[in-house]
C-alpha positions as CSV (number, residue, x, y, z in Angstrom):
1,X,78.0,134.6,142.3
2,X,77.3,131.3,141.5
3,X,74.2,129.8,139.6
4,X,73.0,126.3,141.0
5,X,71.7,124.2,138.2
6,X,69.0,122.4,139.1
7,X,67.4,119.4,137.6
8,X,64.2,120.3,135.6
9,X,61.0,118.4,136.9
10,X,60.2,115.3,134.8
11,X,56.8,116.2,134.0
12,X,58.7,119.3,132.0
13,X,60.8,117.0,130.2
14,X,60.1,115.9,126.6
15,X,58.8,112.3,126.6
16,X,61.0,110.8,124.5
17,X,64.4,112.8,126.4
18,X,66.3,111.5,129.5
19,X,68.9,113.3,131.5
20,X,71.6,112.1,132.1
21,X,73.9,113.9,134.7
22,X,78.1,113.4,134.4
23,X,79.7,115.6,136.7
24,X,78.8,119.0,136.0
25,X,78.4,118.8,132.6
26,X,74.3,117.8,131.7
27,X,73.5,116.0,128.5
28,X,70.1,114.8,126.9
29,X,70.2,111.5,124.8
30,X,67.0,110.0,122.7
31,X,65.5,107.3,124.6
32,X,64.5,106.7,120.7
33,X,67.1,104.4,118.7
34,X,67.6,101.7,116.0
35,X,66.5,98.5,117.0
36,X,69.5,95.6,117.1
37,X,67.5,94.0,114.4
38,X,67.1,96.6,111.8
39,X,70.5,97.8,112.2
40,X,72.0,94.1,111.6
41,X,69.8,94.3,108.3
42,X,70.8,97.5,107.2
43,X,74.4,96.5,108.2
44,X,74.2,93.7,106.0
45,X,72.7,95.3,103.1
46,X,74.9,97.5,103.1
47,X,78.1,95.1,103.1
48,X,76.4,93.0,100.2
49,X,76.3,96.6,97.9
50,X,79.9,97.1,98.2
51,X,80.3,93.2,97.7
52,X,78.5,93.5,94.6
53,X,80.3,97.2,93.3
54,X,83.7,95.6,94.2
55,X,82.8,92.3,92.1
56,X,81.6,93.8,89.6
57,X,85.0,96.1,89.0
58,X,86.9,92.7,89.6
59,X,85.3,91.2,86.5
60,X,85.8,93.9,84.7
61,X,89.2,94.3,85.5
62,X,90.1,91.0,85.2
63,X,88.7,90.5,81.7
64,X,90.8,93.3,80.5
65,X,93.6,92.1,81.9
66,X,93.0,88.5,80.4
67,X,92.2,90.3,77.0
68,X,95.5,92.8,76.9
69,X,97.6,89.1,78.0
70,X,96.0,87.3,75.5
71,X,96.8,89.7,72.9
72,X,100.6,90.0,73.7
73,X,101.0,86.6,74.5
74,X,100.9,86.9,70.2
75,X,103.7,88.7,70.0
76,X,106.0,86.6,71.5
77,X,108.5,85.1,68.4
78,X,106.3,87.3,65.8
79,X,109.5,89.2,64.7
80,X,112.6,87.8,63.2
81,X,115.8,89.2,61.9
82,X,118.0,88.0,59.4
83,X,120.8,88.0,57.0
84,X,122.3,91.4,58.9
85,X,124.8,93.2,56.8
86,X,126.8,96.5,57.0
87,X,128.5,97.8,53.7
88,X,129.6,101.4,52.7
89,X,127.3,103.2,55.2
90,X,124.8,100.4,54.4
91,X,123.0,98.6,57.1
92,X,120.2,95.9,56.0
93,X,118.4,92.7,57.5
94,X,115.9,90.7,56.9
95,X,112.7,90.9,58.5
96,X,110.1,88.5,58.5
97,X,106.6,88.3,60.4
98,X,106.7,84.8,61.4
99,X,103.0,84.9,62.5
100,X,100.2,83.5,60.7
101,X,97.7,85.3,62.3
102,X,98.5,88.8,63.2
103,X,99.7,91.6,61.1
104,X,102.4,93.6,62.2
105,X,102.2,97.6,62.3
106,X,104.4,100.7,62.9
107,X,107.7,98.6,62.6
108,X,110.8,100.6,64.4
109,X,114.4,99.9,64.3
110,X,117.2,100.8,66.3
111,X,120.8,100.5,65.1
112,X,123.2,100.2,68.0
113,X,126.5,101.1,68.1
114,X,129.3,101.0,70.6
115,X,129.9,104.7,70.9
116,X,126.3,105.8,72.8
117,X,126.0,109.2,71.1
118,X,126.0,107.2,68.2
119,X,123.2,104.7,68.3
120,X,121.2,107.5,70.2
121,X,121.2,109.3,66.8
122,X,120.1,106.0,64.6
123,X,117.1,104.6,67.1
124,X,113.6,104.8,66.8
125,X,113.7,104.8,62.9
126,X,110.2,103.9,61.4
127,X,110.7,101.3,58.9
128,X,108.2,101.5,56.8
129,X,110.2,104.6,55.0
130,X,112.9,102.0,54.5
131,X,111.3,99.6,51.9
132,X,109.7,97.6,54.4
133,X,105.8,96.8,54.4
134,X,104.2,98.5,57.0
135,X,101.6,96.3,58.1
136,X,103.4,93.4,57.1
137,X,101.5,90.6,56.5
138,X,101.4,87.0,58.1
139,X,104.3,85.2,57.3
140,X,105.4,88.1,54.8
141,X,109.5,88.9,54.9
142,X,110.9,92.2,53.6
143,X,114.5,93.9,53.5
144,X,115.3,96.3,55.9
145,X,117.7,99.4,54.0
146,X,118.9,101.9,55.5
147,X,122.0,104.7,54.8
148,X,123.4,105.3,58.5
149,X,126.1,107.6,56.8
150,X,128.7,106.3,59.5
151,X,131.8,104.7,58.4
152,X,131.8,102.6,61.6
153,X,130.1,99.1,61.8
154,X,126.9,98.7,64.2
155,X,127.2,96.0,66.8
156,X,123.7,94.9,66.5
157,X,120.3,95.8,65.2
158,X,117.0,95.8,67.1
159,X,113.5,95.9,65.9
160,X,110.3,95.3,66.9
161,X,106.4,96.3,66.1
162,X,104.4,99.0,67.4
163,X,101.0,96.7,68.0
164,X,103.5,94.7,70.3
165,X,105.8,97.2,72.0
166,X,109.4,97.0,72.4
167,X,109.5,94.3,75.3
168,X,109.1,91.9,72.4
169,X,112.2,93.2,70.7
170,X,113.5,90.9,67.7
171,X,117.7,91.5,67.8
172,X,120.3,90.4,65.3
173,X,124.0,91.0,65.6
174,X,126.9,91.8,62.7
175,X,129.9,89.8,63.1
């Protein structure tokens, strides 16, 4: 049995409903809609609000960026090492903050050696428990001590200041 779907009347219709037929299937759309004009505003009101979010995070971002440059750009030659020595167990250098405008804090050293296991076992060594001033001063220079208790000579020493990370890494060798 078959039901025959008939088109209702257009007097029954809602006003603001048309039919529309497509194959068997029947849909109703809203003869109601946006017209071209508001919906160019409101498209371009809306582009100009993510315009303005997306600049204002750009300016943001940016000025930290410039800010976090402009402070590392400092560190570049702040640390030098000096006067490197290695007797009975002794390691020392000289270390001097050749800045005259930035202090220099949380001062690490790392004593290399050729056998890995080795200078594994003498990095990260604060200095400051090593008779060296910790923040050192502008243009301040210190002595660098320190007991490695291994009869074998380092190849190099490296060191460099926690306010300007170890990509600006001040390194001596002893010859």
């Amino acid at each position: 049995m078959r039901l025959d779907l008939q088109k209702p009347k257009v007097s029954e219709m809602p006003k603001n409903l048309r039919f529309f037929e497509q194959g068997e299937n029947r849909r109703f759309f809203s003869s109601k809609g946006v017209s071209p004009l508001i919906a160019a505003v409101l498209l371009i009101a809306f582009t100009m609000a993510i315009a303005g979010i997306m600049a204002t995070w750009a300016t943001t971002f940016s000025q930290q960026k410039l800010l976090t440059s402009e402070e590392k750009s400092n560190c570049i030659g702040a640390l030098d090492l000096s006067s490197a020595a290695f007797s009975d167990k002794l390691v020392s250098v000289q270390v001097k903050n050749l800045k005259t405008n930035m202090n220099l804090s949380s001062l690490t050293a790392n004593i290399i050696y050729s056998d890995p296991a080795k200078s594994k076992a003498h990095s990260n060594i604060a200095m400051k428990g090593y008779n060296v001033t910790d923040p050192m001063p502008p243009g301040f220079t210190d002595w660098f001590i320190y007991n490695s208790s291994e009869a074998t000579k380092p190849v190099r020493i490296e060191a460099y200041a926690g306010n300007c990370g170890p990509d600006f890494t001040a390194k001596i060798s002893l010859a």
